[in-house]
N, C-alpha and C positions, 0 to 999 in steps of 0.2 A: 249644597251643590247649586252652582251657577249655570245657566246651560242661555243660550244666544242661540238663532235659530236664524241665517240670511238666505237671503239668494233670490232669486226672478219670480216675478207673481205668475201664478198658477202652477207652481212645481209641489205644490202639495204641505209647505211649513207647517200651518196652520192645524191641520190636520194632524202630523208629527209632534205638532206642539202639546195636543191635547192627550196625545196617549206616552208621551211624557211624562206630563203632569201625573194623567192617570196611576203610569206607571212608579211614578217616585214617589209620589202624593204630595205634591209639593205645588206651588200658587204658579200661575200664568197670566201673562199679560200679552193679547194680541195687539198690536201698537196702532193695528189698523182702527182699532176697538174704541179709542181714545181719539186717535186723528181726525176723522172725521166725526163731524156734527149732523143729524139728520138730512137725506138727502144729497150726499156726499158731501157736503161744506166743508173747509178746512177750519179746523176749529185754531184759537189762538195761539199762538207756537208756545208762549210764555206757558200759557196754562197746560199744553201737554208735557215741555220739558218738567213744568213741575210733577206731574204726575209721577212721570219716568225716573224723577229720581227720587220720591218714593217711595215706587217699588225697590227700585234696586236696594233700599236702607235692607232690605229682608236680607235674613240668613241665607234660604235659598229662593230661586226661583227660574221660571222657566221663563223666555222674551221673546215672541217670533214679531220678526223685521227688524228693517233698520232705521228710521228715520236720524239722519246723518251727522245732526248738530249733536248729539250724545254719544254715536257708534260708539268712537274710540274709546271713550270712559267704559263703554259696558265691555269691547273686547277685550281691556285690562283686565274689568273685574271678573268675568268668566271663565269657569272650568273648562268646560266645552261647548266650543264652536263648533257648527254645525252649520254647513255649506251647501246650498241646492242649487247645482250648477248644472241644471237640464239644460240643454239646448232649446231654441225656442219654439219650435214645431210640439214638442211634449206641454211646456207650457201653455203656448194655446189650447190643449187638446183638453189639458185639466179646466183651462178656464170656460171652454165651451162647456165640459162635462157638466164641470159647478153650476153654470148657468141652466143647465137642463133643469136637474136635481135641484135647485131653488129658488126655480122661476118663480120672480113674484115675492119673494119671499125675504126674509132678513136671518143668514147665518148668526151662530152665535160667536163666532171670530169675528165679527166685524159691527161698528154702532150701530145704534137702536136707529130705528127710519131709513138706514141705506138697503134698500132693496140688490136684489142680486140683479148686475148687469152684463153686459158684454156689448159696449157703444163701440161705436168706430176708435173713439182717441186711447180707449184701454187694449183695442187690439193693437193697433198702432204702440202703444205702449209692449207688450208683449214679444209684439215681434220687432220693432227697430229701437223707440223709443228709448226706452228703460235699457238698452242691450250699446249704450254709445261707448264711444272709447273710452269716456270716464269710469263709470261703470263699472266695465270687464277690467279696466287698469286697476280700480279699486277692489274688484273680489281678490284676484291675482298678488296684488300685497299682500289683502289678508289672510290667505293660505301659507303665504312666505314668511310674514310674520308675527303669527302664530300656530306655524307648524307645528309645532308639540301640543296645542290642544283641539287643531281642526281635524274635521270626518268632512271628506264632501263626499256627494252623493251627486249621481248623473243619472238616477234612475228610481224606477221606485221598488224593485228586484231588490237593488242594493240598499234602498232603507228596512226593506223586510225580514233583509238577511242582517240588517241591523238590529229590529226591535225582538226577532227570534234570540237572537243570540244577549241579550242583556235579560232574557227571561217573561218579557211582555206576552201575557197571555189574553189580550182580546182580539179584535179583529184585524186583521191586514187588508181588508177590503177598502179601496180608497175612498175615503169621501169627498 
């Protein structure tokens, strides 16, 4: 099982991604995990693509984000797509939350040395940034084409009545 995980920062992937995995018992790779280098740096594009594919040589696996130069390859090779098209007011909401909840601190979705933030240019990101006509032009393809193996979600109601219903028995409480 192939599973691709996109959509706008702070809509919760990440967290989706891990009880995923949990649930299928299957490997994951947060992309963010690899992309930056201690202290948010962008680490070498060469050496992440390499990474990225990889992973994907695996049987199965789980991928939250997108980093752009490989999308299209993993959307091919993917069972399910898996679309978080929160509006951006929710997105903020989660990214403040996260920020509360790990002040100070280094998630394990994300690399070693990046502390948890919430600066000006990632709110900016949240709410206009990241949300340009490219963007939203780009999710809107790939809902269109491939329809037959996306789920989006505009909520977190509707991931939960997602991970109830495949049989996921730990918590629904967002992290």
């Amino acid at each position: 099982m192939k599973i691709l995980i996109i959509g706008y920062s702070g809509s919760g992937k990440s967290t989706f991604a891990k009880r995923l995995s949990e649930h299928y018992q299957i490997p994951r790779l947060h992309i963010d995990r690899i992309f930056f280098a201690p202290n948010w740096k962008e680490r070498d594009k060469k050496i992440v693509e390499s990474e990225i594919r990889d992973f994907i040589k695996q049987d199965d696996w789980i991928i939250d984000g997108t980093y752009r130069k490989l999308a299209v390859e993993r959307y091919q090779m993917c069972d399910q797509l898996f679309i978080f098209n929160f509006n951006r007011f929710k997105c903020l909401y989660g990214a403040i939350y996260r920020r509360i909840k790990y002040h100070n601190q280094n998630r394990d979705t994300i690399a070693p040395g990046c502390k948890e933030r919430l600066n000006f240019s990632f709110f900016m990101w949240i709410l206009h940034t990241g949300r340009k006509k490219d963007s939203r032009q780009l999710m809107k393809r790939n809902m269109e084409e491939y329809k037959d193996k996306v789920v989006v979600f505009k909520s977190r109601r509707q991931i939960n009545n997602y991970l109830r219903k495949i049989g996921y028995q730990g918590s629904l409480k967002y992290e």
